[in-house]
Structures are given as C-alpha cells and as structure tokens.
C-alpha positions in Angstrom: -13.1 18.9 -25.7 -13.8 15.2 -25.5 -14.8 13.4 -22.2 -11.5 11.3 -22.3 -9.6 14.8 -22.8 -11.0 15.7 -19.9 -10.5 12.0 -17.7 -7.0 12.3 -15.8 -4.6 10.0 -16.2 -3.8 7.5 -13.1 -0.5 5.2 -12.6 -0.9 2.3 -10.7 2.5 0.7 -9.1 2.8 -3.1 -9.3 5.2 -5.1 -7.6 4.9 -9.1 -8.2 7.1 -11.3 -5.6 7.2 -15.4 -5.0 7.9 -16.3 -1.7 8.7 -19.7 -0.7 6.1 -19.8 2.1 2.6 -20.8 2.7 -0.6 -17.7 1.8 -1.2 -18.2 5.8 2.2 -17.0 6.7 2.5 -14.0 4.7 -1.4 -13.3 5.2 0.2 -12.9 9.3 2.8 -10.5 8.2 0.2 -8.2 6.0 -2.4 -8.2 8.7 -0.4 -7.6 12.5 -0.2 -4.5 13.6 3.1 -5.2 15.0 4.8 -7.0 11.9 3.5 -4.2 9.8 5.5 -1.9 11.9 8.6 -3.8 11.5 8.0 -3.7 7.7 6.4 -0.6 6.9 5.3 2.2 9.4 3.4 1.7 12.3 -0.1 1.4 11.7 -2.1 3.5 14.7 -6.1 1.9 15.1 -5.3 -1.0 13.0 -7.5 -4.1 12.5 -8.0 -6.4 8.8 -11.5 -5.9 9.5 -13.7 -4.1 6.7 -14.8 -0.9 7.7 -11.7 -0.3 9.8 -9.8 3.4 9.9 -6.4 3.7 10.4 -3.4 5.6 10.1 0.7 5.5 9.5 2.5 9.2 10.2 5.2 10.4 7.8 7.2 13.4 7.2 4.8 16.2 7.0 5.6 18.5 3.7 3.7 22.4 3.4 0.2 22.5 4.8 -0.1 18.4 4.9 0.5 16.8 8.5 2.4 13.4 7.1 -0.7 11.7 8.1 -2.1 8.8 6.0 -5.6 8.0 6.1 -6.6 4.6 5.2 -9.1 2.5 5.7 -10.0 -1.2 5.2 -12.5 -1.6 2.2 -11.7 -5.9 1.2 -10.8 -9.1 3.5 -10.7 -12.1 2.1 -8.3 -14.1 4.2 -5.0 -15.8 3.2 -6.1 -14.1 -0.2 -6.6 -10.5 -0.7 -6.5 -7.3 1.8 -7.4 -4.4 0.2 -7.3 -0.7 1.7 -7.2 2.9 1.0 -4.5 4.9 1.6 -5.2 8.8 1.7 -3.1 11.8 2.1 -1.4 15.1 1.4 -2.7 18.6 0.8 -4.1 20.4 -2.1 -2.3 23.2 -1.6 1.5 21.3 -2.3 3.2 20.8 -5.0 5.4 17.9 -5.3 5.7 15.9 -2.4 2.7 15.8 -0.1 0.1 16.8 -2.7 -3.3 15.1 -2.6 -3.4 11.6 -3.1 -6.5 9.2 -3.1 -4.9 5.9 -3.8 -6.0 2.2 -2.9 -3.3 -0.8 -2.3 -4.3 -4.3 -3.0 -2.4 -7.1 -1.9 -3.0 -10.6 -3.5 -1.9 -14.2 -2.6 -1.8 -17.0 -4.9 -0.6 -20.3 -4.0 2.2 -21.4 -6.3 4.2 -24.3 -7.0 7.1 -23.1 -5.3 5.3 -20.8 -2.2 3.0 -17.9 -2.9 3.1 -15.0 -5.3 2.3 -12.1 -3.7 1.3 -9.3 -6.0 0.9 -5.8 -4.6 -1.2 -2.8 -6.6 -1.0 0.8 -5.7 -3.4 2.1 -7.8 -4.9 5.5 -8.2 -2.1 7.8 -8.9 -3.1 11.3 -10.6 -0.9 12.5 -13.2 1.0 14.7 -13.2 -0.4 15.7 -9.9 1.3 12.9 -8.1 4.3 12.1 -10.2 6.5 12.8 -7.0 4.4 10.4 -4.6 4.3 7.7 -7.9 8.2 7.9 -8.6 8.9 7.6 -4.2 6.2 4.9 -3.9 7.4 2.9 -6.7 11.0 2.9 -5.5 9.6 2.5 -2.1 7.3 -0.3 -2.8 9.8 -2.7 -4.7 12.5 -2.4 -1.7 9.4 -2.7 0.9 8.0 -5.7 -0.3 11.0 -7.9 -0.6 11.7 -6.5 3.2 9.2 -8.8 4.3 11.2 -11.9 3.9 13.0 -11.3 7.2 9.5 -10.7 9.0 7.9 -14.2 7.2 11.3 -15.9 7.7 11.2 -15.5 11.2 7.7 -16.5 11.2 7.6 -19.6 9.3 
C-alpha cells in the first residue's frame, strides 16, 4: 500500500456570503458571546483571544455528551477568527462520532459590503459523513441567519 492509500480523505464545508455592511460590524457579530448565542449556540468561557477554550452543548448521541470543544488558535481583527471545534465519541457511529475539525471565518472588504467566507475544514471520510452532510446544511442556513443579528447592529 502506498502512503496516499493510507492518508484519509477530509471534506471541508465552504460557505461564501456578501453582506452589505462594513468587516467591523460583522467582525461584532462573530466575536460576542451574546450575538453568537443568538446566531448559533451559546458559547460557555468564550473570549476572541488566542489561546482561549470554550464550549457550545448539543444533543448528546451514544457515549458522546453533545459537548464541543473548541478553542481559539487565529485573531486577526475585522479579518479572520479562526478556531477549533472538537467533539463526539469514538465509539459512535453516525452522528456524534469523533470529529477534529477547525472553522475559519474570513472578511474581505468588497465593493458592495464584505464577503464573508466561512471554512469548516477537517472532516474524516467516511467517518464523519453524518456530521459533514448536518454541518453543511447547517452552515449555509446559519450563516445567512446573521443578517438579522448585523442588521440590527449596523
């Protein structure tokens, strides 16, 4: 067997979006606690500060407490927020099984606002083909959800 045979395969989820606001308003709705909550899940211990741990809670699935474990590895503000997000157990099948991901969020002033392109990368295959197929539905309803939240604060 070759080295690549033996490399798994990994899915990343993408999710491109313009908004017509400034980087500095949507930077405020990626990075508060509070707005991230109204968006996404309640962040517990959350700071955009490298280094920082932090959590959401989900529905728990087998021997995997619906905990996510991420932490905050890139801040470059009004730019790019990057974190990990961690979770699930070996022993499931389907949903819940392990997942070592990373999301990366990155602004880009355009003409018309600020593109906002979102990456969840790391997906096994097949291993998490359940957690790919929710996330990428999830992410591309999620993402355009933030309007209201920016709305409100522009």
């Amino acid at each position: 067997m070759t080295d690549a045979a033996l490399k798994p395969v990994t899915q990343d989820i993408v999710v491109d979006e313009i908004f017509p606001h400034t980087p500095e308003t949507i930077w405020n709705a990626l990075t508060s606690g509070a707005l991230i909550a109204r968006w996404l899940m309640a962040p517990k211990g959350f700071a955009p500060v490298a280094g920082t741990h932090f959590t959401y809670q989900t529905t728990p699935a087998g021997l995997w407490d619906g905990v996510i474990q991420c932490q905050v590895l890139e801040v470059i503000p009004n730019e790019r927020f990057v974190y990990a997000w961690k979770g699930g157990h070996e022993s499931n099948q389907g949903y819940g099984s392990r997942l070592d991901t990373v999301v990366t969020w990155v602004l880009s002033k355009v003409e018309r606002g600020t593109r906002v392109r979102l990456v969840h990368s790391g997906f096994v295959m097949p291993l998490n083909d359940t957690a790919f197929n929710n996330m990428s539905e999830g992410w591309r309803k999620i993402v355009p959800r933030l309007t209201a939240i920016i709305d409100e604060q522009a």
